[in-house]
C-alpha positions, 0 to 999 in steps of 0.5 A: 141980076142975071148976068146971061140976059140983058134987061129986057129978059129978065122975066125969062131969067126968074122963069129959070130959077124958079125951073132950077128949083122945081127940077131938084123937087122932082128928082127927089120925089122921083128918087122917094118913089123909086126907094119905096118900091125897091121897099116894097118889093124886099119886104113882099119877098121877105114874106114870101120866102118866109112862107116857102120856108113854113110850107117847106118845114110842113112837107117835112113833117107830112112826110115823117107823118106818112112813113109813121103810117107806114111802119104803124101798117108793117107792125100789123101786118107783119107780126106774128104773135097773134097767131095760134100754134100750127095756124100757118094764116098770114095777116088779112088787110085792115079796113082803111084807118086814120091813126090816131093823133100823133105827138108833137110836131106831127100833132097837126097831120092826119094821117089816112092807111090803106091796104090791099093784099094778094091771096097768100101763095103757097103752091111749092113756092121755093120748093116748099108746099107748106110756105104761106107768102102774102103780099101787101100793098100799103099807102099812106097819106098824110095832111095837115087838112083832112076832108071828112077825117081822112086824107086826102083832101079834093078841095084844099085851102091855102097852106094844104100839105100832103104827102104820101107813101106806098110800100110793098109788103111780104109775109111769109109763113114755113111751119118747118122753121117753128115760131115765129113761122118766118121763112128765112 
């Protein structure tokens, strides 16, 4: 029985119940959609700051990989022992190289050096005719997906890394300070 109608609405007074129930059934769908697109949402960010933390940790590795490229450039460039005696000649640049595969967690970069250099100098630089300078400028690239072999790659896929460093190099040979022929 319903206590707000009289008799005659009574068709009304069901009507309202069976509205009661239906209102609760539609908040609770509403309440299940909501969580599971607040759901849905987390889980994409939590995937998308894993991501951005595996990309971050192969930057860090790309860029290890190219300094790698760097010091592999200065050892020969900068050495001396290939020298003869009295041969006062810095070292001339190497073609462009990719170093072999690297160890461990560098293991899946390339690495790609190449080198251009200034004709050595030698015309009374710092008071002295026989000093030999040469300048060197080094690039090194290195990347997790060469194009051809080497890096970098014009057309890269998803998860591409690639970093790459340049450095200055100067050689300078005085035969008046003996062997190793370095000015100091």
């Amino acid at each position: 029985m319903c206590p707000m109608f009289p008799d005659s609405h009574r068709p009304m007074c069901r009507l309202l119940g069976v509205a009661q129930r239906g209102f609760s059934l539609v908040t609770a769908i509403f309440l299940l959609v909501v969580l599971a697109v607040l759901g849905a949402i987390a889980v994409s960010i939590g995937g998308l700051q894993q991501s951005t933390l595996a990309l971050d940790a192969q930057g860090a590795h790309a860029y290890q990989a190219a300094y790698a490229g760097v010091q592999w450039a200065a050892y020969k460039l900068l050495k001396t022992t290939d020298f003869a005696p009295n041969d006062y000649t810095p070292n001339e640049c190497f073609a462009t190289t990719n170093l072999p595969s690297l160890a461990q967690s560098l293991g899946s970069f390339t690495v790609t050096v190449t080198c251009s250099g200034t004709p050595a100098s030698g015309s009374g630089t710092e008071g002295k005719d026989h000093r030999r300078i040469k300048t060197y400028s080094v690039t090194a690239t290195a990347c997790n997906q060469p194009s051809g072999g080497s890096c970098p790659n014009p057309s890269p896929a998803v998860g591409y890394v690639e970093r790459q460093l340049r450095a200055t190099l100067h050689k300078c040979l005085d035969q008046d300070v003996g062997t190793p022929y370095s000015c100091g």
